[in-house]
KETIDO-981423 format. One record per atom (N, C-alpha, C, O): atom name; residue in three letters; x, y negated, z; residue number from 1. Coordinates in steps of 0.001 Angstrom, whole numbers, plus 500000, padded with zeros to 6 digits. Each point is the difference from the previous one (the first is absolute). Example, Ala and Ser with C-alpha at 12.3 -4.5 7.8 and 13.67 -1.06 7.14 Angstrom:
 atomo residuo   east  north     up num
     N     ala 513190 505690 507800   1
    CA     ala 499110 498810 500000   1
     C     ala 500900 498800 500000   1
     O     ala 501036 500019 500665   1
     N     ser 498614 498931 498615   2
    CA     ser 500820 498810 500060   2
     C     ser 499230 498910 500730   2
     O     ser 500509 498892 500169   2
# end
This chain:
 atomo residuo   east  north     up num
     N     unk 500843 501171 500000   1
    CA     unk 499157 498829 500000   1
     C     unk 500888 498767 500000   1
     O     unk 500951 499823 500761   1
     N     unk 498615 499324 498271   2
    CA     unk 501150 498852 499853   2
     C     unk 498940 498828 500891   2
     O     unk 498781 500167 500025   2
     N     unk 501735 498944 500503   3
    CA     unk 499682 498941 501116   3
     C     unk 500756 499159 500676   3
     O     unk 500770 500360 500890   3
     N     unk 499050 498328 498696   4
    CA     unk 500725 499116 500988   4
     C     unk 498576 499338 501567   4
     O     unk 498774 500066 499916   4
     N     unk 501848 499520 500980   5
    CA     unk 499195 499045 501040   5
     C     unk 500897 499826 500756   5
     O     unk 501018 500636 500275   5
     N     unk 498239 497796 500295   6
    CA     unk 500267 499280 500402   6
     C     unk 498900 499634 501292   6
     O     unk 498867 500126 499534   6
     N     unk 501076 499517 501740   7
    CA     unk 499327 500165 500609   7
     C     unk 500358 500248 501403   7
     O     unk 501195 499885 500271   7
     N     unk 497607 500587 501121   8
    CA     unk 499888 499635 500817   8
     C     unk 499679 501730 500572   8
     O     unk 499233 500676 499314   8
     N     unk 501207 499753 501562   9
    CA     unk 499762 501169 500151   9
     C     unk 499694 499799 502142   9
     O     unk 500652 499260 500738   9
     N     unk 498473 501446 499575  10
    CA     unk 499489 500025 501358  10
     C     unk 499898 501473 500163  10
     O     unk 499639 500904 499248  10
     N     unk 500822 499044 502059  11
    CA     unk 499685 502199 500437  11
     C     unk 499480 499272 501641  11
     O     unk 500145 498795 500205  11
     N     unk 499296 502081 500776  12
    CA     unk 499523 500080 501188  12
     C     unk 499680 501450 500548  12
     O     unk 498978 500642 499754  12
     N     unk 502170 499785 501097  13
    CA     unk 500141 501811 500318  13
     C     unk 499566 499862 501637  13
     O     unk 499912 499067 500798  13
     N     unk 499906 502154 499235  14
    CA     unk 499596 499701 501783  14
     C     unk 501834 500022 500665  14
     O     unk 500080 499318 501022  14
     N     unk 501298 501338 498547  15
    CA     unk 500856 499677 500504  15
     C     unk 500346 498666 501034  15
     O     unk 499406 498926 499907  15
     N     unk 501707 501372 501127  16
    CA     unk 499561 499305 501335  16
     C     unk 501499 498800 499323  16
     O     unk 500105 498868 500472  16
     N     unk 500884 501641 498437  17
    CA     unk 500513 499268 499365  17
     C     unk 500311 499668 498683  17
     O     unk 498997 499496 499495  17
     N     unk 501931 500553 499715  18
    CA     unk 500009 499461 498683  18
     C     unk 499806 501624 499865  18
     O     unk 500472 500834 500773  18
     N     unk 498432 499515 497645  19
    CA     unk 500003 501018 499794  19
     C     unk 501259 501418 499619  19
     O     unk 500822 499964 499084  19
     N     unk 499000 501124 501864  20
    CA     unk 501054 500797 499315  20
     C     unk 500311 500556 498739  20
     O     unk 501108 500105 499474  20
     N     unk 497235 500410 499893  21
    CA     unk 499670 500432 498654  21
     C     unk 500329 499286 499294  21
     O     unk 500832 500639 499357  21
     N     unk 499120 498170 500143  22
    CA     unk 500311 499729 499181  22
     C     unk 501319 499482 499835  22
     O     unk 500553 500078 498903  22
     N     unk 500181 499235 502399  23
    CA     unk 501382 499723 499840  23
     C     unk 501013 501177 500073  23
     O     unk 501165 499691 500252  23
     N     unk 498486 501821 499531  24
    CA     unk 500619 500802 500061  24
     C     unk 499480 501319 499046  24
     O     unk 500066 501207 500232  24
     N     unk 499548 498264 498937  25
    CA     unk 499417 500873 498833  25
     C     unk 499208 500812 500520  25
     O     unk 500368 501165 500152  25
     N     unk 498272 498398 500275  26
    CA     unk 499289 501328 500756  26
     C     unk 500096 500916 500372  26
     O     unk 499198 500933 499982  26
     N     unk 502126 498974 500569  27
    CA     unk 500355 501531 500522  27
     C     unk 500389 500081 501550  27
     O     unk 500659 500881 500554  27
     N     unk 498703 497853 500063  28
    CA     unk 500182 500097 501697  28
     C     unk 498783 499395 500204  28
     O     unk 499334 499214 499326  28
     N     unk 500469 501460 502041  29
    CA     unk 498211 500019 500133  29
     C     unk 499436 498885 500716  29
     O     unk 500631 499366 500846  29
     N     unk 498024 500364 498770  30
    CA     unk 499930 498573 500803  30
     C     unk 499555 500329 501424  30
     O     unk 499906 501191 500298  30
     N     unk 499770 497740 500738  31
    CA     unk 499617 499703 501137  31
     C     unk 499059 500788 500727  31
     O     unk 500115 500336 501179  31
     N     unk 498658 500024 497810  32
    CA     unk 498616 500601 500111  32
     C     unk 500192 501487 499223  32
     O     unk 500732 499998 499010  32
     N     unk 498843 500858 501268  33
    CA     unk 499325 501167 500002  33
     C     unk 499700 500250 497935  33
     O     unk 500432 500724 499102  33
     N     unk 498581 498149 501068  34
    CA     unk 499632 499886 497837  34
     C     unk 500394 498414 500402  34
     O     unk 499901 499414 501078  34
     N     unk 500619 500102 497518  35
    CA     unk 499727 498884 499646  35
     C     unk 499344 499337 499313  35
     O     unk 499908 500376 498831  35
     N     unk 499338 498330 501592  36
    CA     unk 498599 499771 499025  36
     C     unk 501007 498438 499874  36
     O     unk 500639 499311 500795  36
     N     unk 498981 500637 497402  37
    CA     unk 501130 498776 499992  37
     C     unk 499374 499217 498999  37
     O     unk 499448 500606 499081  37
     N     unk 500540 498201 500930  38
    CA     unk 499289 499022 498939  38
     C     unk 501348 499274 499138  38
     O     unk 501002 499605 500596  38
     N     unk 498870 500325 498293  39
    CA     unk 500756 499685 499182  39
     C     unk 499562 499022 498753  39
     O     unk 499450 500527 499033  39
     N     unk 500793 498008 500977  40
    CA     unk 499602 499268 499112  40
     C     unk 500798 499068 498785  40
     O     unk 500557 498916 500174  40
     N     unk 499343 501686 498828  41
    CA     unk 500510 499240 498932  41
     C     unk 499418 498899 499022  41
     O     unk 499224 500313 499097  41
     N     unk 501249 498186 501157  42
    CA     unk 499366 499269 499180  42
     C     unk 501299 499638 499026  42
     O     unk 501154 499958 500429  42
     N     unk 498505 499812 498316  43
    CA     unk 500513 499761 499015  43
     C     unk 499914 498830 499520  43
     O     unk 498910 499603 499588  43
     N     unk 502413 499455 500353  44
    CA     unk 499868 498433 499765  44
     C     unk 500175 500108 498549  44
     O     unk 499170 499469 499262  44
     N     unk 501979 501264 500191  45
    CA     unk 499985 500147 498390  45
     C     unk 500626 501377 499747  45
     O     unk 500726 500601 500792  45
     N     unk 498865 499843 497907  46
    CA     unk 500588 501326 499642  46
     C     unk 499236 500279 499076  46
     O     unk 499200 499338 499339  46
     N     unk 501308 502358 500669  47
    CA     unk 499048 500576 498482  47
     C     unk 500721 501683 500000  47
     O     unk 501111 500477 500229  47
     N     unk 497336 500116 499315  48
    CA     unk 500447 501273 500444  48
     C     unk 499658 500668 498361  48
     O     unk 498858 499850 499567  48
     N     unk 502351 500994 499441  49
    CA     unk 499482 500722 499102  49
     C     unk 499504 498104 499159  49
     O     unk 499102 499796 499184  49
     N     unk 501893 499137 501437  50
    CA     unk 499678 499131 498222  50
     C     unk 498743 498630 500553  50
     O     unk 499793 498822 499710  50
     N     unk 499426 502547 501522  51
    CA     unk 499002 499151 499990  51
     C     unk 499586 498568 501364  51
     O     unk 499698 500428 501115  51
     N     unk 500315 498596 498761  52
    CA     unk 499895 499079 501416  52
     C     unk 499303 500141 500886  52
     O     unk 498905 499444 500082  52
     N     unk 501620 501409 500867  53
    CA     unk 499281 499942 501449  53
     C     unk 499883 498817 501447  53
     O     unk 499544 499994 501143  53
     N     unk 501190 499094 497921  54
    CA     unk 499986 498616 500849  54
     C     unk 498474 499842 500902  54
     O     unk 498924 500258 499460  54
     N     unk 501165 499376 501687  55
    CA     unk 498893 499870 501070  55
     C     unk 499491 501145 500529  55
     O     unk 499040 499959 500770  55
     N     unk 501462 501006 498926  56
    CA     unk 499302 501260 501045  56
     C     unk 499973 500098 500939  56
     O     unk 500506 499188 500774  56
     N     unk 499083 501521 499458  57
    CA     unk 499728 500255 501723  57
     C     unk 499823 501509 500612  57
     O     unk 498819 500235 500256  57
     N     unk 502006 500756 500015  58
    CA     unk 499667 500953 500079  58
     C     unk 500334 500639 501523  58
     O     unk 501111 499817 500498  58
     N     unk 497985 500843 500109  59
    CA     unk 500647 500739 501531  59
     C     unk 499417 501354 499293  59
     O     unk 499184 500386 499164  59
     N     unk 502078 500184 502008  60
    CA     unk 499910 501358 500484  60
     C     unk 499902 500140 501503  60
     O     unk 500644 499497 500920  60
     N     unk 498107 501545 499019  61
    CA     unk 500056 500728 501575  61
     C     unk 500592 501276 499809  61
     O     unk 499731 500712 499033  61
     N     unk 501328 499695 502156  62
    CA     unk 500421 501417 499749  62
     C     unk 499356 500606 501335  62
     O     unk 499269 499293 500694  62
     N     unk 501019 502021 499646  63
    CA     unk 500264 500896 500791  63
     C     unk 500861 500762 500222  63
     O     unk 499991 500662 498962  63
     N     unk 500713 499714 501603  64
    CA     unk 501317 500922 499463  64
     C     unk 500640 500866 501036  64
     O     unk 500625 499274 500773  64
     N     unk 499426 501406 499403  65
    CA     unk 500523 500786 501170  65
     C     unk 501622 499140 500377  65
     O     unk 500504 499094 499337  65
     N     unk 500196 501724 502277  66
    CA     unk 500646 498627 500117  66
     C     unk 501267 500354 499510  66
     O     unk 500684 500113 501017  66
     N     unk 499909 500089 498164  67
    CA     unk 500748 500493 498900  67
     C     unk 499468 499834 498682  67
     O     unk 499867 500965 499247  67
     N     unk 499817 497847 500424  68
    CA     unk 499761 500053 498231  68
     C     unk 500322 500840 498868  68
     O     unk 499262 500444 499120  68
     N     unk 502362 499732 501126  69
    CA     unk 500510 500564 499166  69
     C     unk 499254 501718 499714  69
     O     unk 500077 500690 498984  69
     N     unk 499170 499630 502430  70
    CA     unk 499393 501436 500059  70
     C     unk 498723 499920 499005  70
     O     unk 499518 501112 499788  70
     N     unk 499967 498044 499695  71
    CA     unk 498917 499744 498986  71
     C     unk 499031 500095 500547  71
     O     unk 499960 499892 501225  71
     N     unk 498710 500394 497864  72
    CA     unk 498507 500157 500785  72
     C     unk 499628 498697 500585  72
     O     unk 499462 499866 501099  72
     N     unk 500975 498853 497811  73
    CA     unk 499264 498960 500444  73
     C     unk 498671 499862 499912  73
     O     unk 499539 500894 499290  73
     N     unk 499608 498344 501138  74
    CA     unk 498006 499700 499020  74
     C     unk 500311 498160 500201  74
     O     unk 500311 499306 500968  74
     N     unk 499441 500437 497714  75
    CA     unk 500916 498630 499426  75
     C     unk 497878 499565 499774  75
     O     unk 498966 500616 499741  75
     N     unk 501306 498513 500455  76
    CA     unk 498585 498518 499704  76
     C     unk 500804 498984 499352  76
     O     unk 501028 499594 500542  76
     N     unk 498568 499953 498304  77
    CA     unk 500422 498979 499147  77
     C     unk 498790 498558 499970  77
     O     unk 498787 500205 499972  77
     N     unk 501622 498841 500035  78
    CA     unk 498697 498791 500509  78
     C     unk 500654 499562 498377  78
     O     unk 501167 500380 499908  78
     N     unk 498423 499054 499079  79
    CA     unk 500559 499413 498839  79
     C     unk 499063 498736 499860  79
     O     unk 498843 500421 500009  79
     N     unk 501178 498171 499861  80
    CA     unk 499327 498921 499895  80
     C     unk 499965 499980 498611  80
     O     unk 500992 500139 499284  80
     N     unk 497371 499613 500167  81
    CA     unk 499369 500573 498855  81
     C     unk 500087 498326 499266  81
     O     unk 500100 499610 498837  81
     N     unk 499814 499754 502373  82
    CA     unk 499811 498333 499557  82
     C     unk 501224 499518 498926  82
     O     unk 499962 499234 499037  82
     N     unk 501324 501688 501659  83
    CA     unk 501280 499646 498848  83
     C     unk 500003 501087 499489  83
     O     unk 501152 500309 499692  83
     N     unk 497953 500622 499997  84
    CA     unk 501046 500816 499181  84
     C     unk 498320 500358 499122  84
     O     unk 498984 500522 500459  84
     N     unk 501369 498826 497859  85
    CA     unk 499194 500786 499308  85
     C     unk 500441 501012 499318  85
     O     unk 501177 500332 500142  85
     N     unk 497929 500407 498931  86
    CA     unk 500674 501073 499737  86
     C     unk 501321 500551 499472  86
     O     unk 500426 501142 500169  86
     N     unk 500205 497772 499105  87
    CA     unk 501277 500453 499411  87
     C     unk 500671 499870 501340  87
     O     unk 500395 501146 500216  87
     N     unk 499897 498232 500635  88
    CA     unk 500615 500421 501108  88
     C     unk 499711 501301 500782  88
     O     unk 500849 500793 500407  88
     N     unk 497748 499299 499743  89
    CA     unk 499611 501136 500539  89
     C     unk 500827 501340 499157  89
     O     unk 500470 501058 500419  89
     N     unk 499468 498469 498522  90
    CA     unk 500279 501552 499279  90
     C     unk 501647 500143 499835  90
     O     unk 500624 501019 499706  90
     N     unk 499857 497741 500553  91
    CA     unk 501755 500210 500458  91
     C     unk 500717 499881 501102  91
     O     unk 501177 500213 500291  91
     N     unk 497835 499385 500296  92
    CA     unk 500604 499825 501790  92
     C     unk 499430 501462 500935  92
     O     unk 500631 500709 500784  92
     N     unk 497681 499388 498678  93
    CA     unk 499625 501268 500938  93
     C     unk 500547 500967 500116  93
     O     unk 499989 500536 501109  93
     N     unk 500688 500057 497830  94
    CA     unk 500739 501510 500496  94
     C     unk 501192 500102 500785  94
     O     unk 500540 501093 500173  94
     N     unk 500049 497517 500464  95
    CA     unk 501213 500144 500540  95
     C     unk 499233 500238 501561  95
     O     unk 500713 500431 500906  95
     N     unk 497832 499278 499370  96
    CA     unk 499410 500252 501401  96
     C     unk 498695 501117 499830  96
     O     unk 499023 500058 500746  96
     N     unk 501203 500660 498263  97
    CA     unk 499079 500750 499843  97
     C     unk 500706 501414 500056  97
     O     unk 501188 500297 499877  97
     N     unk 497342 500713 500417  98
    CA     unk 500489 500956 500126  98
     C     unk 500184 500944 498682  98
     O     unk 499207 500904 499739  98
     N     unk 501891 498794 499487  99
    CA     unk 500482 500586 498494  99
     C     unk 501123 500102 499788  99
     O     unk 500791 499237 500553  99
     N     unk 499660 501802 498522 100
    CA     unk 500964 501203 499841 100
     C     unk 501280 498700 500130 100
     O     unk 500087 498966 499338 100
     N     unk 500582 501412 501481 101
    CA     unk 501642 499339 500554 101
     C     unk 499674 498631 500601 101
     O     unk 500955 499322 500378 101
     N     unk 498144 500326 499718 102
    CA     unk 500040 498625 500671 102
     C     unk 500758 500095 501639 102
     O     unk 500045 501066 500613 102
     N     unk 500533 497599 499951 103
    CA     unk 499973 499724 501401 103
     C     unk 499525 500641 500726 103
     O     unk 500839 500559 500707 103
     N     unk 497877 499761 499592 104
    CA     unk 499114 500020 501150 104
     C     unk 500145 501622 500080 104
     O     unk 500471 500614 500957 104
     N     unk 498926 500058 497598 105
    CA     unk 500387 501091 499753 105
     C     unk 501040 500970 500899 105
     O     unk 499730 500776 500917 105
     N     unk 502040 498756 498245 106
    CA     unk 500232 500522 500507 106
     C     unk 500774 499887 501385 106
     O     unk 500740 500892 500416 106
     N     unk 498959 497681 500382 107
    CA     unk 499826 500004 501726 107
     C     unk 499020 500634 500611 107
     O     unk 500222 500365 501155 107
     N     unk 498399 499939 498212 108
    CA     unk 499367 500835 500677 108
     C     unk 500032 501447 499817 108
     O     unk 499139 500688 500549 108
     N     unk 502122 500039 498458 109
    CA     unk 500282 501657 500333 109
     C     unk 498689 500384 498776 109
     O     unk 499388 499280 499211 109
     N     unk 500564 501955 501040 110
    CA     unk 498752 501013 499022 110
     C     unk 498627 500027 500528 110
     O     unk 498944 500237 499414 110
     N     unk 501355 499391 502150 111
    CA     unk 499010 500393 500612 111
     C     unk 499286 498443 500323 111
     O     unk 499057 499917 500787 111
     N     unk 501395 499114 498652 112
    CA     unk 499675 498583 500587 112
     C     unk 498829 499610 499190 112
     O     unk 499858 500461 498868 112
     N     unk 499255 498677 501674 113
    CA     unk 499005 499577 499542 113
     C     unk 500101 498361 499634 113
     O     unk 500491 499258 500851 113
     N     unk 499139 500306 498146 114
    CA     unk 499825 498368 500046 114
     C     unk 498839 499841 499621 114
     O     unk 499356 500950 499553 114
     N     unk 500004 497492 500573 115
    CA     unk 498812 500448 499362 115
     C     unk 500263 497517 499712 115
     O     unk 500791 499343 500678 115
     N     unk 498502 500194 498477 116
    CA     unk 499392 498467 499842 116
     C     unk 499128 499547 499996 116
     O     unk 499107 500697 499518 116
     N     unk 500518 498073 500906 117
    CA     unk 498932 499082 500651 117
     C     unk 500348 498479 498955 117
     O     unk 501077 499433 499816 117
     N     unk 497790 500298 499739 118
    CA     unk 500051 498869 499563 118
     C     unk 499500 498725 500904 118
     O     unk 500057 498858 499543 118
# end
């Protein structure tokens, strides 16, 4: 997938400090038992596959056992419909959707579920 951005990125983990998962390649476990983690990407300029995804707005909710790297995430995608008409939709959605090699995919393992919310 070809893509540039530019932009503003927000996470919020229940960890009691700076997160371990992610500053250590998901492979040291967080604070809590599962981790339920919100993850928000807004996009000031860019373009994904050619096409301008400038103004998006996209979160993720995860779940994840507390070892990420062990898979079996269930991923919630929030995508703001207000910026994104369809040619965005149809070049930005599969990087948070649940389809063959995407992101979410394969952080959530074989057994992981994602599912999107408009």
């Amino acid at each position: 997938m070809a893509w540039s951005l530019e932009g503003t990125y927000f996470e919020n983990c229940p960890c009691d400090m700076v997160c371990p998962c992610t500053t250590l390649g998901l492979t040291k476990p967080a604070d809590a038992e599962r981790c339920r983690v919100v993850l928000v990407f807004h996009i000031d300029s860019g373009e994904v596959h050619g096409v301008d995804v400038s103004g998006l707005t996209v979160a993720v909710l995860a779940d994840t056992p507390q070892v990420m790297a062990d898979g079996n995430w269930r991923v919630g995608v929030f995508m703001d419909d207000r910026t994104l008409p369809t040619s965005k939709r149809t070049s930005w959605g599969p990087s948070f959707r649940d389809s063959s090699g995407d992101l979410w995919r394969r952080s959530a393992g074989s057994s992981g579920r994602t599912s999107e919310w408009k």
